[in-house]
Each structure stands twice: as C-alpha cells, then as structure tokens.
N, C-alpha and C positions, 0 to 999 in steps of 0.2 A: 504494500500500500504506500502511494508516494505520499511525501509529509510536506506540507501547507510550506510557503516564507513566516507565515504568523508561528507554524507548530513550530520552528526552526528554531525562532527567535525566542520562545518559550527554552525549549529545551538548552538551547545557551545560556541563557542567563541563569536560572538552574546548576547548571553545571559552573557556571562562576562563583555561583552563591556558595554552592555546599564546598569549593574549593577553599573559596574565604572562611567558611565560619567553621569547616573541619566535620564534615559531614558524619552522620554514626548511624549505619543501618538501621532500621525498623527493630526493637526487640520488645519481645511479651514481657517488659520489667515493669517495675513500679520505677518512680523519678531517683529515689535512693538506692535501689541498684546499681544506677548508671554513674551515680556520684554520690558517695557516702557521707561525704559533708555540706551534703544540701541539707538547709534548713528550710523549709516551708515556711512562706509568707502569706500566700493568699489561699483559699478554698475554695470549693464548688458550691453551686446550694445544697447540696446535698452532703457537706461537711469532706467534704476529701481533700487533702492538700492537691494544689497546683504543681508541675514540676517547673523545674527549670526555667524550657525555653513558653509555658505557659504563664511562669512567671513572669517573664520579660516582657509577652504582649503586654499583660496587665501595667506595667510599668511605663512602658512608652506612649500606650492608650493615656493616662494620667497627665505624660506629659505634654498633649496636645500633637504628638505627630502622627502624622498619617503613614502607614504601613502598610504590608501585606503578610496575611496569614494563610499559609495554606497547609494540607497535611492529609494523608490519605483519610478513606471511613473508618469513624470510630480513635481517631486521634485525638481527641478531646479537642475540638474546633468551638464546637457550643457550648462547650463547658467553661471554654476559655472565654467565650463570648460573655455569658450569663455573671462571669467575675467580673469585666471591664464594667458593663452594666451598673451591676451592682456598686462600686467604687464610683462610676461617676457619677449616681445619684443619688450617692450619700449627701453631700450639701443640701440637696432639695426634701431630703424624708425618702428617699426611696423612690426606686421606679416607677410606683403608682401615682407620682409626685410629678411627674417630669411626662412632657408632650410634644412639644416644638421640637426641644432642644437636641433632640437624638432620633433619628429613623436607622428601623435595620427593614431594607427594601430587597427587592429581587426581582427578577423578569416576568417570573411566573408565577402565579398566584398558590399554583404545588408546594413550591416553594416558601413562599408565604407563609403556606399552612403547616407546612412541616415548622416551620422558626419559629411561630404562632406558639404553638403546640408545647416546641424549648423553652420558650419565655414563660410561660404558666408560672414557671415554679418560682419566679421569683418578682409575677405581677409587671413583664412587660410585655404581653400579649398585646398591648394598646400599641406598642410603637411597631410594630410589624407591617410591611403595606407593600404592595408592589411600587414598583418604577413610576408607571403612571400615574397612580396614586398620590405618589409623594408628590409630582409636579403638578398637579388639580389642572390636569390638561379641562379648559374650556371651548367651547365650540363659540364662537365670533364672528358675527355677520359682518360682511365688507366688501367695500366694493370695488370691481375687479375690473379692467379695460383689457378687451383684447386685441389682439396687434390687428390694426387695419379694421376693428369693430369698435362697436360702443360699447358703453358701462355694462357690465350685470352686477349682479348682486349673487354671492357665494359665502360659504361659509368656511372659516379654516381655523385652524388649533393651535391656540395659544396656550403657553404655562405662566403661572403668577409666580414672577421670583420670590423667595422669600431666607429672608435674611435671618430670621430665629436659631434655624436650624445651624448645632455647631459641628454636628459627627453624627457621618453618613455611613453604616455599616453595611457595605454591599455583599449579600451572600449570593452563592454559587455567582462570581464573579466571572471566571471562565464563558459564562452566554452572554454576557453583557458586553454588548458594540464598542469600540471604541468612540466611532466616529456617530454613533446615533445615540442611542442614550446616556452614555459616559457623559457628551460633548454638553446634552441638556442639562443633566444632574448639574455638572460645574458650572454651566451659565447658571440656573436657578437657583442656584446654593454657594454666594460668594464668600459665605463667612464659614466656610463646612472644612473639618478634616474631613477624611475619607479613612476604611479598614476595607480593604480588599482581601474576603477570603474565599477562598476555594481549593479545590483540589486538580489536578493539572490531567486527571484522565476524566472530568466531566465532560459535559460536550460544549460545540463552541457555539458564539454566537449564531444567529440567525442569517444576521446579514454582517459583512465586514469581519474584521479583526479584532481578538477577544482583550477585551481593556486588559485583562489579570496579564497580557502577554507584555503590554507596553512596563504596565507598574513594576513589574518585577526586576524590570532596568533601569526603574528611575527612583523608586523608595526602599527604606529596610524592608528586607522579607524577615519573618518567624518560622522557619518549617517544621511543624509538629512531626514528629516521625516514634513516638511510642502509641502502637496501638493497643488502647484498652479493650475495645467491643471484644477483641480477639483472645485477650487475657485470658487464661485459665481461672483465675482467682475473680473475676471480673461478674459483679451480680448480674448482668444480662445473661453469660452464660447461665 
C-alpha cells in the first residue's frame, strides 16, 4: 500500500520525536516499573497515580502551552485528559463550574459520545461538542451578484468568533483537516491553546491533510506508550 506525503510527514516526525526524547517500547508495566523513583503527582478520577510522561501532559497543560498527545488504545489518553481537566478547573469549583473556557471537540459526533461518556466521571460531559458545534456555524442571508447577472439572494455559513474560549482539546485529531476545520477552529478561537490528541493509526481526514501530521513538527509531543486496557492487572481485564 503506497503511503500518503501527509502519512510521510507523520511518520518523520515521529521518528524525530522518539529519537529526541529516547523512545521505550510499549510495556504491560505500571509507571514505577519503568522508573522506581517516580513519585506520583497527579491521579485519575478514579484514584490511580499518573505516570510519568502522563504526568508531564498535566504539567504543561497548567502551563498554558499547546501540545500534542498521542498514544496507542488504552494508553491512558482520557485518563490523562480527565487530570488536565480537573486541575484547570480547580480555580472555578470544578468542571461543573466552567463552560466557555475549555471545549474538548471532535469531527464526529461518535466521537463526541464516546468523550461524553469519559467526562461523566468527573462532570464535564457539558464541555464535549463536535467541531461545528463549537463554531455555532449560522446560516446568513446575503446577497450575491453573478458575473455578467444581477443580484440574488442566497444563503451561506458563517461562525461567531469567540474569544472566551482559552483550550481547545481536539480529540481523534488525526481526521481533523488541516486546511478546513483546523484553519476555522484558529480563526474563531484567537485566545485558544490547543491539545492535539490522537493516535497515528486512526484514520485521516476526510478531505486534505491530517492537522495531528503538521502539529507534530511544530509543538511538544507527549507519546503515551504504557498500555493499561492491555494490562494483566488492569480492572477492564
């Protein structure tokens, strides 16, 4: 199967990354496995320490920059998500607290429901919404000359910028356009970080080239690589 300039450019930078940051296979460990002098800082809702590079998101998310997190299924992706959460909407009382200020969006409304779904447990089911959603695309009469004709009147779609919003958490990234939706979110959202997460065998956009392929040569990546779903010890088993 020949592989895309986009799948190219993904799998380079990839291969840059884990060059850089010292790559460490996938293993079924807990975080102090891997490093016995890890101290746990943060936790999941559901009381489990963070590891490491789960830790790091959370830290960088704190600090206001935009990043990208990706990690195969069952890396603890959402887990890691439901921390950053949780920590940023500590000032306000908590996520049930907090509306503008933070969207976690996605292409497909599956999607959606699935993050929906993650969010439950710690009461930010409210900030979940697709793409268009988030951009309250309106439909806007107007009026329209055609070359060598007179006026009509049609209708076309506009979004309301909006400035509240400060972090933009795009899941399954990988379908997300560069040049279509990406290009809206960052017109409509100029005061927004961004978290780009995904996994690099989802599938790609619709139309264009997949944003998660650019980001990943332009911000920190996180790459989760301990799978729990898979864990032996792991209560889903």
């Amino acid at each position: 199967m020949a592989i895309s300039a986009g799948q190219q450019r993904v799998l380079a930078a990839l291969a840059a990354i884990r060059q850089k940051q010292g790559y460490i296979p996938p293993l079924p460990a807990s975080a102090q496995e891997q490093n016995p002098e890890f101290i746990p800082k943060f936790y999941t809702a559901k009381g489990d320490p963070l590891n490491e590079r789960q830790t790091l998101a959370v830290d960088t998310a704190m600090e206001g920059e935009s990043f990208c997190l990706i990690g195969g299924a069952g890396c603890g992706k959402t887990a890691t998500l439901t921390a950053v959460i949780s920590k940023l909407c500590e000032p306000y009382g908590g996520p049930s607290k907090v509306y503008d200020q933070i969207a976690i969006v996605a292409f497909t409304r599956r999607a959606c429901s699935n993050a929906a779904r993650a969010m439950d447990i710690i009461g930010a089911r409210h900030l979940v919404r697709t793409i268009h959603k988030q951009l309250k695309y309106q439909p806007i009469p107007k009026e329209l000359r055609e070359p060598g004709e007179g006026m009509y009147k049609a209708t076309v779609t506009k979004f309301a910028p909006n400035k509240e919003t400060k972090l933009i958490i795009v899941e399954e990234a990988s379908m997300v356009g560069y040049d279509t939706l990406y290009k809206e979110l960052l017109e409509g959202h100029p005061n927004a970080k961004f978290i780009f997460v995904g996994d690099l065998n989802q599938l790609k956009p619709v139309m264009g080239d997949s944003v998660l392929g650019y980001k990943l040569t332009q911000l920190p990546v996180i790459e989760l690589n301990v799978p729990y779903r898979q864990a032996l010890d792991s209560d889903i088993i």
